[in-house]
Z-matrix of the N, CA and C atoms (Angstrom, degrees):
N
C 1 1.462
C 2 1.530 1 108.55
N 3 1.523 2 117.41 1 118.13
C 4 1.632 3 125.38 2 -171.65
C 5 1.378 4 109.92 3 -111.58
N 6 1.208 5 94.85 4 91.78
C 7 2.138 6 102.70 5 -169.36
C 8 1.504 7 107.69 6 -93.63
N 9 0.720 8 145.99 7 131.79
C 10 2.309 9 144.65 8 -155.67
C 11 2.034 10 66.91 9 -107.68
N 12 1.264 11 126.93 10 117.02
C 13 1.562 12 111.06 11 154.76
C 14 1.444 13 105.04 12 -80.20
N 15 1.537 14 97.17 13 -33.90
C 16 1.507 15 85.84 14 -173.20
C 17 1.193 16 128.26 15 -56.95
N 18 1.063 17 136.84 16 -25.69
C 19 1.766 18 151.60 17 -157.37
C 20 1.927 19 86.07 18 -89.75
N 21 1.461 20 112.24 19 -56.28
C 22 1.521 21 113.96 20 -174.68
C 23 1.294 22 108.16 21 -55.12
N 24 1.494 23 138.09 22 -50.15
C 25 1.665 24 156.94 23 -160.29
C 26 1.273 25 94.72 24 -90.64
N 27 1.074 26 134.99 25 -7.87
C 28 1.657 27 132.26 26 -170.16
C 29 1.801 28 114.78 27 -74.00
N 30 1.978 29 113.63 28 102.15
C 31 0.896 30 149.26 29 -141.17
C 32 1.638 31 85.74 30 -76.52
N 33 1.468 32 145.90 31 153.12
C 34 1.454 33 141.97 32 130.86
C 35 2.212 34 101.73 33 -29.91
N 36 1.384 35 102.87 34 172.95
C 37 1.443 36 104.66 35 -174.23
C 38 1.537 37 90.96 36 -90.58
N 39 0.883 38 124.71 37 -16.65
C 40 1.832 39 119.98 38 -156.95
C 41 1.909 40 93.55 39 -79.36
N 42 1.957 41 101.70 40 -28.21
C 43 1.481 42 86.97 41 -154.32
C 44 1.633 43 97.55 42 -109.20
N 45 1.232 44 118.74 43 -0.90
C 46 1.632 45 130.38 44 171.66
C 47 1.245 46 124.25 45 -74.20
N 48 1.164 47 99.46 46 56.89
C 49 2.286 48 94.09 47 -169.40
C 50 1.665 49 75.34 48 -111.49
N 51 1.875 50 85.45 49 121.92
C 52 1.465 51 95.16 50 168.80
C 53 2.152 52 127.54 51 -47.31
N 54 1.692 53 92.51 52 157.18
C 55 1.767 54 76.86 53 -179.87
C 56 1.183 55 118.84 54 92.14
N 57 1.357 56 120.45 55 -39.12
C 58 1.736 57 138.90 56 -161.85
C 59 1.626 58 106.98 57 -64.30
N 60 1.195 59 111.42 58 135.40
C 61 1.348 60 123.38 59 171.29
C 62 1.791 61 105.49 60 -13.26
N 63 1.832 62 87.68 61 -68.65
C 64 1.133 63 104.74 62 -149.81
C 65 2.024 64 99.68 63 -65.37
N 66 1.360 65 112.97 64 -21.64
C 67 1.269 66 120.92 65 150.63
C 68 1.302 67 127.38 66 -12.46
N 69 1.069 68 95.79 67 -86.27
C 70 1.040 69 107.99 68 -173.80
C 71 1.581 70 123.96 69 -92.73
N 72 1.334 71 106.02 70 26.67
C 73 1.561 72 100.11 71 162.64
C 74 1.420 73 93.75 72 -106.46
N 75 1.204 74 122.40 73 -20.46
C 76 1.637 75 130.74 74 -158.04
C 77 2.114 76 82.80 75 -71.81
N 78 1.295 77 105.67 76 -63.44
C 79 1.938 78 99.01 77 173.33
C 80 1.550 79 134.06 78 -58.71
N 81 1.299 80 78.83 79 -36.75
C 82 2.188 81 84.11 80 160.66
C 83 1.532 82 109.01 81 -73.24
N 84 1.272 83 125.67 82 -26.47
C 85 1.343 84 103.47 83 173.73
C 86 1.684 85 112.27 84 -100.04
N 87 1.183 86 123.33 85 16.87
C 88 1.163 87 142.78 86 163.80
C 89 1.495 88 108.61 87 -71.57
N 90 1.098 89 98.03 88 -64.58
C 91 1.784 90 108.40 89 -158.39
C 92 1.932 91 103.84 90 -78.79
N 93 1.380 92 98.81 91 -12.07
C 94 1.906 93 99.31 92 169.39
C 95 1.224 94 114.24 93 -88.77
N 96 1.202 95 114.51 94 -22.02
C 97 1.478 96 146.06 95 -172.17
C 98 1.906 97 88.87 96 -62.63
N 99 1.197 98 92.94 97 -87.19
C 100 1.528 99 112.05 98 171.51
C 101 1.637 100 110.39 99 -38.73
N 102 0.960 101 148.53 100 -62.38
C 103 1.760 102 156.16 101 -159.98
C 104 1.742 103 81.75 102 -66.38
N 105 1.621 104 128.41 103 -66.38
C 106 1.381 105 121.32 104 175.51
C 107 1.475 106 117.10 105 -38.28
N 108 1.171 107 111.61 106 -83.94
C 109 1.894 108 110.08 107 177.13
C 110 1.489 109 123.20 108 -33.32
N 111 1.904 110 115.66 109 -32.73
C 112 1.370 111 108.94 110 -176.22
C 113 1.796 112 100.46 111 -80.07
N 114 1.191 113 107.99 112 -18.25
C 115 1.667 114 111.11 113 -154.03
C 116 1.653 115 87.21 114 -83.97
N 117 1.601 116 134.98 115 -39.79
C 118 0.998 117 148.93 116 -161.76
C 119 2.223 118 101.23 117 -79.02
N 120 1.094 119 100.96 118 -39.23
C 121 1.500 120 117.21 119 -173.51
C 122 1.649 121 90.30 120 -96.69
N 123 0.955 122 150.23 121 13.03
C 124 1.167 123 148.13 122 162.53
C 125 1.830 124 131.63 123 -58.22
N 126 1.320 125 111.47 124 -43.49
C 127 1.210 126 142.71 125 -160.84
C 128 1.773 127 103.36 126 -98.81
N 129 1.459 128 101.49 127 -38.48
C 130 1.402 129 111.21 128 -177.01
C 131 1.511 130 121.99 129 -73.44
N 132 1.931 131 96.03 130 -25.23
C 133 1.486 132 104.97 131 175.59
C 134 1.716 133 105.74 132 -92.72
N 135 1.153 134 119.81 133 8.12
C 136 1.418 135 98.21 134 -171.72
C 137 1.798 136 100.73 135 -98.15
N 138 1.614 137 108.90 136 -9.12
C 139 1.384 138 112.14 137 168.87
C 140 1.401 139 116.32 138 -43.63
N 141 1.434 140 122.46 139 -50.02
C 142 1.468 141 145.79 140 -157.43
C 143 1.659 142 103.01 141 -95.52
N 144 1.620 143 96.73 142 117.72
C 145 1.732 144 85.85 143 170.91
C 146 1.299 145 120.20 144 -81.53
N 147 1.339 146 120.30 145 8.84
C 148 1.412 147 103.25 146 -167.56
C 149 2.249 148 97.57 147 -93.82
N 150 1.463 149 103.32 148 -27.25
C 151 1.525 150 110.26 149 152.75
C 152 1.506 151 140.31 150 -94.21
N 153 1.298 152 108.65 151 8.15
C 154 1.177 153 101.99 152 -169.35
C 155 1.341 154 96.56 153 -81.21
N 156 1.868 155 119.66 154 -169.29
C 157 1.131 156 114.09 155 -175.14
C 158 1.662 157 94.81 156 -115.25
N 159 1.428 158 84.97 157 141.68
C 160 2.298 159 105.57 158 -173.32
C 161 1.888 160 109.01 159 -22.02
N 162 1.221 161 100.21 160 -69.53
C 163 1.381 162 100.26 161 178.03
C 164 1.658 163 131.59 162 -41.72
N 165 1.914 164 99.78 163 -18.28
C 166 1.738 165 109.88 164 170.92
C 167 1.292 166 109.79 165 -102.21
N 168 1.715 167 113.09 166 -8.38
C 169 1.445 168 105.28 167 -167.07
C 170 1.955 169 92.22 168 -90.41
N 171 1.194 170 135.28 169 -19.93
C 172 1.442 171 145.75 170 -169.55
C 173 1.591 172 93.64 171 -76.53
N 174 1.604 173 115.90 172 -50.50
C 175 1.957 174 117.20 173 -169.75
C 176 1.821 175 73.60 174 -54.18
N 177 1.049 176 126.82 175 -84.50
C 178 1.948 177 130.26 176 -151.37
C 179 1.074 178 92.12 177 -43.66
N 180 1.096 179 123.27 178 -51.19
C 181 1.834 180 125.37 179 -160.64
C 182 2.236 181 88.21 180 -54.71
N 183 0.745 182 128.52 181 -65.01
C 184 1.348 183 138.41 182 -164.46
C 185 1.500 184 94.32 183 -64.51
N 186 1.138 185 133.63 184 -74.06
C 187 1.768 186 139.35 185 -174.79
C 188 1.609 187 80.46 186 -33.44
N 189 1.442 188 127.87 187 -66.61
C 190 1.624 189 120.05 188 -140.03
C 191 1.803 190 104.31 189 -91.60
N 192 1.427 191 110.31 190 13.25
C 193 1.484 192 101.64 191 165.06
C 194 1.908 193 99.37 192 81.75
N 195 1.189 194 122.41 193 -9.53
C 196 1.488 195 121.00 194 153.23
C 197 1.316 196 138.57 195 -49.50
N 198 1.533 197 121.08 196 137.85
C 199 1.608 198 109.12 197 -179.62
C 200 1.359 199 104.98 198 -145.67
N 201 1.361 200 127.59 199 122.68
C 202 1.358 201 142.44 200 -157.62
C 203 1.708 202 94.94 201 -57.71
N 204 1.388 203 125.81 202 127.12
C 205 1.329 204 126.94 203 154.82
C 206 1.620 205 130.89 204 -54.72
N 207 1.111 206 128.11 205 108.45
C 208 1.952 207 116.86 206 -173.08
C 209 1.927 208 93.81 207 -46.24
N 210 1.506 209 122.57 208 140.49
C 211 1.066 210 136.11 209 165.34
C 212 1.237 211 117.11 210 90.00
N 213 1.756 212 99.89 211 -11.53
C 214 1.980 213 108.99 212 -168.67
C 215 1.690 214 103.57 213 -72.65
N 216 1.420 215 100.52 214 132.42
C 217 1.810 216 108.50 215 176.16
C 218 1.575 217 104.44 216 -58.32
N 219 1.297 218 98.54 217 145.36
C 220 2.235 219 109.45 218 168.26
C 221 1.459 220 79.04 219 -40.49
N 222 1.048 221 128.41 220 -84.27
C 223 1.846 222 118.42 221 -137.90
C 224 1.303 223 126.79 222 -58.42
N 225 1.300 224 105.78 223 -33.24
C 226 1.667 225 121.62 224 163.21
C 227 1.752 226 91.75 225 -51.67
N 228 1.182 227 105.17 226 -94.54
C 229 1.784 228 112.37 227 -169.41
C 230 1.858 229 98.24 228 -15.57
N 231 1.542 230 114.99 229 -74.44
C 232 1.470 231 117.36 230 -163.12
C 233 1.816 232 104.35 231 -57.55
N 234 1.394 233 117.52 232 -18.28
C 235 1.558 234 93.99 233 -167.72
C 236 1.738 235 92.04 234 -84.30
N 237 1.636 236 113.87 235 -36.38
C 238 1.619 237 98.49 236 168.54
C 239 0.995 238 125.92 237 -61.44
N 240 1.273 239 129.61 238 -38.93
C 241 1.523 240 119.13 239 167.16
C 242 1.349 241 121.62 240 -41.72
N 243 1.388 242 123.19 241 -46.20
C 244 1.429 243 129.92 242 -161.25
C 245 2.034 244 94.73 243 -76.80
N 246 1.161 245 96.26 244 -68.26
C 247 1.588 246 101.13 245 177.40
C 248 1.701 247 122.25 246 -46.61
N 249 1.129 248 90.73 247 -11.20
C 250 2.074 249 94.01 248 -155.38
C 251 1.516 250 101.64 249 -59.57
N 252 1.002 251 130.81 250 -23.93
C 253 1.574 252 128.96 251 148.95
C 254 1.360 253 130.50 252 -31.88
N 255 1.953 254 108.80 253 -75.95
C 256 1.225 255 112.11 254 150.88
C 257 1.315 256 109.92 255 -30.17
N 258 1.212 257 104.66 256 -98.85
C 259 1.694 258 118.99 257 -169.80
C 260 1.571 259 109.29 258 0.00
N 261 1.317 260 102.95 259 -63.30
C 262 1.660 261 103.02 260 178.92
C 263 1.440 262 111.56 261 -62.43
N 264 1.414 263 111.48 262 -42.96
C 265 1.985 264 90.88 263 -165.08
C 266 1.596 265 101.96 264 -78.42
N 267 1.211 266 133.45 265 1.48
C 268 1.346 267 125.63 266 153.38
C 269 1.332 268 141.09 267 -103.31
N 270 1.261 269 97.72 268 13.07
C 271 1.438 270 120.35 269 175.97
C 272 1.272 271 111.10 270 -38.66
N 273 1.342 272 134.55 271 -66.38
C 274 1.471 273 170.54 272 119.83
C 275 1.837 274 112.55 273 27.10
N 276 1.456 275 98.48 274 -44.27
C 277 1.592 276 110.20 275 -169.52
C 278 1.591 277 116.11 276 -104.13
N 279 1.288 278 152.74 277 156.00
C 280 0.861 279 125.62 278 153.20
C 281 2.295 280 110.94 279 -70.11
N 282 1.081 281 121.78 280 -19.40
C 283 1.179 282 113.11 281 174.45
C 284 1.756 283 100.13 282 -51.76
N 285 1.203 284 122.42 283 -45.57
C 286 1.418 285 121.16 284 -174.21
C 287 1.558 286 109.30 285 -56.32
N 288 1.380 287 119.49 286 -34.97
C 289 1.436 288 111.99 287 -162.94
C 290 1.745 289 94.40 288 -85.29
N 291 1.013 290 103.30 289 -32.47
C 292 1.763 291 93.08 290 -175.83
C 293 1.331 292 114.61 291 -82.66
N 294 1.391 293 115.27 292 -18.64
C 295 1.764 294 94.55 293 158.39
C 296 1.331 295 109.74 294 -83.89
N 297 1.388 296 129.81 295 -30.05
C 298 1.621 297 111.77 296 177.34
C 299 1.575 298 105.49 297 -67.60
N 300 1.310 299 129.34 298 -48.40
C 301 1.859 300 113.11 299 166.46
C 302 1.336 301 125.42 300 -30.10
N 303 1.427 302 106.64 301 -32.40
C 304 1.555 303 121.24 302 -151.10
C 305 1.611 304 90.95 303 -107.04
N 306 1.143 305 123.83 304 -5.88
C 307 1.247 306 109.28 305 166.84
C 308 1.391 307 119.26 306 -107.13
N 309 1.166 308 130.17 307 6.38
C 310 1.356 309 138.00 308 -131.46
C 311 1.463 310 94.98 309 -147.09
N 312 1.600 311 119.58 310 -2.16
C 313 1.003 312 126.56 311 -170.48
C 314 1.903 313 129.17 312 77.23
N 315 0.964 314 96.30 313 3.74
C 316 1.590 315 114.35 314 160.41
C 317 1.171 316 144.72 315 -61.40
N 318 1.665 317 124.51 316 -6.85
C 319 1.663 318 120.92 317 -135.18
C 320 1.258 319 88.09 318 -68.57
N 321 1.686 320 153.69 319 -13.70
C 322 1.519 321 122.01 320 -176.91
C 323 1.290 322 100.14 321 -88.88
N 324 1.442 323 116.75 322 105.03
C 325 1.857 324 124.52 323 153.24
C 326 1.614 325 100.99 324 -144.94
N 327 1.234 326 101.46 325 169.22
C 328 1.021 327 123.78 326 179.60
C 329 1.525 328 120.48 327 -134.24
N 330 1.345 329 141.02 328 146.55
C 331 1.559 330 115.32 329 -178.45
C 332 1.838 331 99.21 330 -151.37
N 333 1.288 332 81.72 331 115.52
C 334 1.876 333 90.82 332 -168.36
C 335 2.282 334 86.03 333 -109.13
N 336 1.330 335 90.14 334 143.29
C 337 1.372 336 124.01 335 173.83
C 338 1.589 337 129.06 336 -112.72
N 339 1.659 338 134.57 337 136.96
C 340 1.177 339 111.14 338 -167.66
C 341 1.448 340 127.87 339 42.63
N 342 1.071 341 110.27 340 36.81
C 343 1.701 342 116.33 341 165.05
C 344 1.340 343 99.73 342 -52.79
N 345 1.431 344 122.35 343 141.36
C 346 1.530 345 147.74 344 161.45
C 347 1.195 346 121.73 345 -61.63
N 348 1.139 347 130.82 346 -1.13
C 349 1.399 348 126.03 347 163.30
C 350 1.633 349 123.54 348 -112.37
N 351 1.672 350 95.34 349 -26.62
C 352 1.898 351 103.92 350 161.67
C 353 1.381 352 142.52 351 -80.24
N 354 1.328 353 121.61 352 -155.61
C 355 1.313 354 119.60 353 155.66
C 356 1.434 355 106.42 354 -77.03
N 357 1.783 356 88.86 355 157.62
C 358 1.842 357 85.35 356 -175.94
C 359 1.477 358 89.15 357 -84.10
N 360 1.090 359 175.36 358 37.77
C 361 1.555 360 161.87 359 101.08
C 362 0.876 361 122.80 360 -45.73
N 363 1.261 362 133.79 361 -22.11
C 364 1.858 363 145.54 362 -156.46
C 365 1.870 364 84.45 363 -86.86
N 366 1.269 365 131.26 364 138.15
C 367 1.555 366 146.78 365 152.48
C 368 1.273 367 96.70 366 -129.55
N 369 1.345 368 102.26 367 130.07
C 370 1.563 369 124.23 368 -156.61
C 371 1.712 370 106.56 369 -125.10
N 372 1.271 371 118.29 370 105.81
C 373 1.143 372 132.07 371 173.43
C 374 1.216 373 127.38 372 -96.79
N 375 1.708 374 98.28 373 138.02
C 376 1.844 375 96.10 374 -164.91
C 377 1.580 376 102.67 375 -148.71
N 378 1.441 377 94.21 376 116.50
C 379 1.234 378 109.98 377 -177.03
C 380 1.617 379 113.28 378 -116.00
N 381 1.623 380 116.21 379 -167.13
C 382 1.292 381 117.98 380 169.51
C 383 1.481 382 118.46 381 -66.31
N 384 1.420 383 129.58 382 132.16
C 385 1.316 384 130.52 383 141.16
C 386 1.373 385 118.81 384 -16.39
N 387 1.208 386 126.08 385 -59.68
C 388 1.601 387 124.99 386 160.40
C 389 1.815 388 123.65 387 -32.24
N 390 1.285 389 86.32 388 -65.32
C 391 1.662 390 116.48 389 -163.42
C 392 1.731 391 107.29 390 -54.38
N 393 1.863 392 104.47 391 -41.13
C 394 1.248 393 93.42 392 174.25
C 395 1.230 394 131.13 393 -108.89
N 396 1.616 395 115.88 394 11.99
C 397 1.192 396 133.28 395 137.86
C 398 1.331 397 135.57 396 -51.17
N 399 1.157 398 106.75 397 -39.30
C 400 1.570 399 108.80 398 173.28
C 401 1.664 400 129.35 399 -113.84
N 402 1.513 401 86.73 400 17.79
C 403 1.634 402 99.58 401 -179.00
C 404 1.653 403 125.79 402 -148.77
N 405 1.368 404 97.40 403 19.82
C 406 1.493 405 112.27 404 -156.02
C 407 1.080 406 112.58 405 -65.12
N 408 1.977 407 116.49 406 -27.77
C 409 1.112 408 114.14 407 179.90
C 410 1.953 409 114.32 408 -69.24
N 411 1.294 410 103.08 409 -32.19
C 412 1.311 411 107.23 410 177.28
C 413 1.577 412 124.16 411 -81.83
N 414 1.256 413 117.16 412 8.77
C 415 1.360 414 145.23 413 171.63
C 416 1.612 415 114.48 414 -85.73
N 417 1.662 416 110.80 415 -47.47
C 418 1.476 417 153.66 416 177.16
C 419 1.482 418 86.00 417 -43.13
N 420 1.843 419 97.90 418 -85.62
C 421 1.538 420 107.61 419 -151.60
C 422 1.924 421 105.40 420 -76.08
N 423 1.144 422 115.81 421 -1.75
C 424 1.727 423 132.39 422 178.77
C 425 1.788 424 93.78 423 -73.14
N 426 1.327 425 112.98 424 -58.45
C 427 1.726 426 112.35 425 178.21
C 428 1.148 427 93.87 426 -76.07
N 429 1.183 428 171.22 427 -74.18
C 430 1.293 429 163.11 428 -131.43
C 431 1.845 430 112.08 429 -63.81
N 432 1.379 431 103.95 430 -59.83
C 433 1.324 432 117.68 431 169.19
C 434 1.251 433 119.24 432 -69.20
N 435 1.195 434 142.25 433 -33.83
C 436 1.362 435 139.51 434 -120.82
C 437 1.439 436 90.23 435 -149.20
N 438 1.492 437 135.64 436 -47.98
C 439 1.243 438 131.01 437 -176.30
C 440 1.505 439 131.04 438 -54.95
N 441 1.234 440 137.47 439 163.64
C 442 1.369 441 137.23 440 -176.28
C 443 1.681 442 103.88 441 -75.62
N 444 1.432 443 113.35 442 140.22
C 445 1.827 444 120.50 443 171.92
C 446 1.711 445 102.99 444 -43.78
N 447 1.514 446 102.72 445 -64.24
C 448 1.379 447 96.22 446 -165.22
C 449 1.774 448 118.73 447 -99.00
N 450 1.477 449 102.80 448 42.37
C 451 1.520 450 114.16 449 177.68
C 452 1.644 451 112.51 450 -111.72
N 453 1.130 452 136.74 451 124.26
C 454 1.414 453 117.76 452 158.96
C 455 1.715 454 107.00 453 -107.01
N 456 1.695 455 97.14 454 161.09
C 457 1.385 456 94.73 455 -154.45
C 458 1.546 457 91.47 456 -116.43
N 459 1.691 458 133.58 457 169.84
C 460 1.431 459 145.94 458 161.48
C 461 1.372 460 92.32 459 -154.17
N 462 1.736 461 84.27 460 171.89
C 463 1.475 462 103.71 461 -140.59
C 464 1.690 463 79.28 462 -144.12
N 465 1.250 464 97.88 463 129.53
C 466 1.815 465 119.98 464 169.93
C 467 1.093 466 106.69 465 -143.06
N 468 1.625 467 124.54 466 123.23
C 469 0.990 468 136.04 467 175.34
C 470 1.639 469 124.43 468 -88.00
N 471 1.775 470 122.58 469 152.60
C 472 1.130 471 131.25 470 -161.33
C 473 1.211 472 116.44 471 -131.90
N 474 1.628 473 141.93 472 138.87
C 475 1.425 474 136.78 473 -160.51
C 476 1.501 475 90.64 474 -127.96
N 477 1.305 476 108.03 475 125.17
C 478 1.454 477 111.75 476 154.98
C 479 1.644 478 125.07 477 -91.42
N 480 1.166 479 108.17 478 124.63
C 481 1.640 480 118.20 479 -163.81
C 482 1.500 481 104.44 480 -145.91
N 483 1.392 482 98.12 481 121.60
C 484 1.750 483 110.39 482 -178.36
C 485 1.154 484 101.57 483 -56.80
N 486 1.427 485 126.74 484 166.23
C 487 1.643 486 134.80 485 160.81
C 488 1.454 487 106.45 486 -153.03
N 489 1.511 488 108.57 487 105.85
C 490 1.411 489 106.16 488 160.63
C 491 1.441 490 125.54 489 -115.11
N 492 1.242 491 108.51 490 134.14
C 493 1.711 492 149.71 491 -162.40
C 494 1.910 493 95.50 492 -71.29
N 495 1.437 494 107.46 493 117.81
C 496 1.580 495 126.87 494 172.51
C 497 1.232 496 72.41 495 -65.43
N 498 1.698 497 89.26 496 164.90
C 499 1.998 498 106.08 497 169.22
C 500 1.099 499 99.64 498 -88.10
N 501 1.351 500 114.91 499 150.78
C 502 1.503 501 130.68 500 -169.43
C 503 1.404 502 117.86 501 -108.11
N 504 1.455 503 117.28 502 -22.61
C 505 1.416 504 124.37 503 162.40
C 506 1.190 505 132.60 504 -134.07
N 507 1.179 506 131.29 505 113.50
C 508 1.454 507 132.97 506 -178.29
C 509 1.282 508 98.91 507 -121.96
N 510 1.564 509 127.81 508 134.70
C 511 1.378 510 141.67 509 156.22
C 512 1.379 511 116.93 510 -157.69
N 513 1.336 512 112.08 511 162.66
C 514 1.497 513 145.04 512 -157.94
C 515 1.349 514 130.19 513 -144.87
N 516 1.325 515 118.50 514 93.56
C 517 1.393 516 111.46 515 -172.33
C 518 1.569 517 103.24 516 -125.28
N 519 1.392 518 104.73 517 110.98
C 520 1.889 519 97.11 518 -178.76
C 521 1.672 520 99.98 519 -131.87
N 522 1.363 521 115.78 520 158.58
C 523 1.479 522 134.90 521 -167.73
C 524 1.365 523 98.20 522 -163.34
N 525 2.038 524 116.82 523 132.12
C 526 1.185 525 128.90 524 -165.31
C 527 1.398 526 85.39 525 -163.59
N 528 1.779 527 81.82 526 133.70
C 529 2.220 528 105.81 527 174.76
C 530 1.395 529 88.13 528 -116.58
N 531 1.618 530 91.02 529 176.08
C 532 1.646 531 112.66 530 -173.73
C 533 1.336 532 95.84 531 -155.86
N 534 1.229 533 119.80 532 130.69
C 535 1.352 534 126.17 533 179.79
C 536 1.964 535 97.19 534 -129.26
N 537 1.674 536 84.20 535 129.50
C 538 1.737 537 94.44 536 172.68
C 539 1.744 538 111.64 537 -113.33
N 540 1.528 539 103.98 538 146.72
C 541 1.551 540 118.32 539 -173.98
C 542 0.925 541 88.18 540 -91.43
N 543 1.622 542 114.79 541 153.13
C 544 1.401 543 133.20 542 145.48
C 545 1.591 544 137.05 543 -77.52
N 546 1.246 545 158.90 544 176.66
C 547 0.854 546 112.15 545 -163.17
C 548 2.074 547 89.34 546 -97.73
N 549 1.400 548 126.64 547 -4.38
C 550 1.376 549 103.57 548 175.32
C 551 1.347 550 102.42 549 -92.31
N 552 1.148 551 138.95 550 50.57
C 553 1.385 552 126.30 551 137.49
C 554 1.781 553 102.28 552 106.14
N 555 1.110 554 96.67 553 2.63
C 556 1.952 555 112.98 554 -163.91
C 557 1.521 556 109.70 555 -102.77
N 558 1.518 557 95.20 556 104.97
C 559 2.072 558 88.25 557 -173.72
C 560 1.459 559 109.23 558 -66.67
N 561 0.984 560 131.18 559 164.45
C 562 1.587 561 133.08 560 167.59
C 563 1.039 562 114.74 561 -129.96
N 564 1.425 563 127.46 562 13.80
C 565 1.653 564 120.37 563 149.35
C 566 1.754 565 98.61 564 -150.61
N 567 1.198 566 102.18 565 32.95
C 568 1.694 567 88.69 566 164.07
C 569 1.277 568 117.95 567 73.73
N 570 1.495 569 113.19 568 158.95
C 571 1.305 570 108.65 569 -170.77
C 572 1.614 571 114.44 570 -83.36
N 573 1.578 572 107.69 571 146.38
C 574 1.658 573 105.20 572 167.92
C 575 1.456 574 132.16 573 -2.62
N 576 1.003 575 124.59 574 121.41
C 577 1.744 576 124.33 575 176.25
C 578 1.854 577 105.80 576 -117.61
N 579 1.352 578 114.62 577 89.20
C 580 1.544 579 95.69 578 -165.25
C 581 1.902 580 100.74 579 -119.13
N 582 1.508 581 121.51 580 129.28
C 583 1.292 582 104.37 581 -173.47
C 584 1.870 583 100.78 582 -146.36
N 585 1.326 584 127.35 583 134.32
C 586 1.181 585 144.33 584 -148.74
C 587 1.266 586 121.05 585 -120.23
N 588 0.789 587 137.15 586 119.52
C 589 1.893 588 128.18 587 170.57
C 590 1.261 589 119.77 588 -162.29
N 591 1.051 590 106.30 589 121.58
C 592 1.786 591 103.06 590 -176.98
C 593 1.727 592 89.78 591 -137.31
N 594 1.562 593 102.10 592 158.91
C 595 1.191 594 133.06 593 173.52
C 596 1.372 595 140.18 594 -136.09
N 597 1.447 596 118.68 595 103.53
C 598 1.760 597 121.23 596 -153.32
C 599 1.789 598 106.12 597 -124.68
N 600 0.992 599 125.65 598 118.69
C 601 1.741 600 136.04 599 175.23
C 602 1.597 601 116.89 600 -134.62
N 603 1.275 602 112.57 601 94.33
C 604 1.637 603 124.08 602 145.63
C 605 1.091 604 112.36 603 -63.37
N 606 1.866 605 113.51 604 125.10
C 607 1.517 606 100.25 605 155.23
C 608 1.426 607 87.87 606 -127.44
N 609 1.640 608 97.17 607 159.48
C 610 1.628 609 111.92 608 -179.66
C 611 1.587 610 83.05 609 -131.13
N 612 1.369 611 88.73 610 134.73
C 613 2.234 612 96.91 611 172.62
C 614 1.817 613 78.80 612 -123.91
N 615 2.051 614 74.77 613 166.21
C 616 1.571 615 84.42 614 161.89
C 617 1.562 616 91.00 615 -162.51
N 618 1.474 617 121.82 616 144.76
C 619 0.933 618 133.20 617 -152.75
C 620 1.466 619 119.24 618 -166.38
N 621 1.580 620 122.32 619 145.03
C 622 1.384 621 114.18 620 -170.82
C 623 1.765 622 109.73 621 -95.28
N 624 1.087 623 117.86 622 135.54
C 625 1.535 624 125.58 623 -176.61
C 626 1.654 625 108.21 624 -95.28
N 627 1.037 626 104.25 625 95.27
C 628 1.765 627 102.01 626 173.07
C 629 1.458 628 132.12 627 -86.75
């Protein structure tokens, strides 16, 4: 709730001389003003885990089958809490795992199935070098909860790195005649022969190196 008091409390100029009696009742009844609206908006934020206060977001965390990670940030914990619904009814799909990545702060993964060189059970996840460095434990308990009974999962990591491409072809092929008049009207080498062609290609790629 975004209340301007000031714009509401806003004195005529004649009666606003800072300091003034009337001042400062105009801010004491400001600031009760305020203690009412938060006390009133109180109840409404404890619905929402991403506002409620820690001690209500842990009761949900428990109702929704959640368990705080050792080292995991408040916001990580509250966006699973809030989602842990989702989370579950997409458990199942890979569409499910990439919006829970993607909410969780993840969107670079990838999730390949039945790869041709493994077991057909192995689903093989591949994320940033970063991502599972600094989150592996929450990666851990993400397959643990969230993964299929009869799936096991690995993890190969991926670097994104620009690559731009020198130009690869440059060429030039030009040919030019000149023909001079005489002055009776009689060319002596014929008319102009003039012919042009050139050929120029930049390519810039960019591409992920795994």
């Amino acid at each position: 709730m975004n209340i301007d008091w000031l714009e509401i409390t806003k004195l005529k100029y004649w009666l606003a001389r800072p300091n003034s009696e009337l001042d400062k009742l105009r801010k004491g009844a400001v600031r009760f003003w305020q203690r009412v609206t938060d006390m009133l908006a109180w109840p409404a934020k404890q619905l929402d885990p991403m506002t409620a206060e820690l001690e209500l977001v842990h009761l949900l965390a428990w109702e929704r089958d959640i368990t705080q990670i050792p080292n995991e940030t408040e916001k990580t914990y509250r966006i699973r809490v809030k989602f842990a619904l989702q989370f579950a009814k997409g458990a199942g799909s890979k569409d499910g795992w990439y919006f829970m990545f993607e909410k969780l702060g993840t969107p670079w993964i990838t999730i390949d199935e039945r790869v041709s060189p493994t077991d057909w059970d192995v689903v093989s996840l591949q994320l940033l070098d970063s991502d599972l460095a600094e989150r592996n434990q929450l990666i851990d308990y993400i397959c643990r909860q969230y993964g299929r009974t009869t799936r096991r999962y690995e993890y190969s990591t991926i670097a994104s790195m620009p690559l731009l491409a020198p130009p690869n072809d440059f060429s030039l092929d030009s040919l030019t005649g000149f023909a001079k008049y005489s002055d009776d009207m009689s060319p002596k080498l014929g008319l102009a022969v003039m012919d042009n062609e050139s050929h120029f290609i930049i390519a810039t790629n960019k591409q992920l190196i795994s």
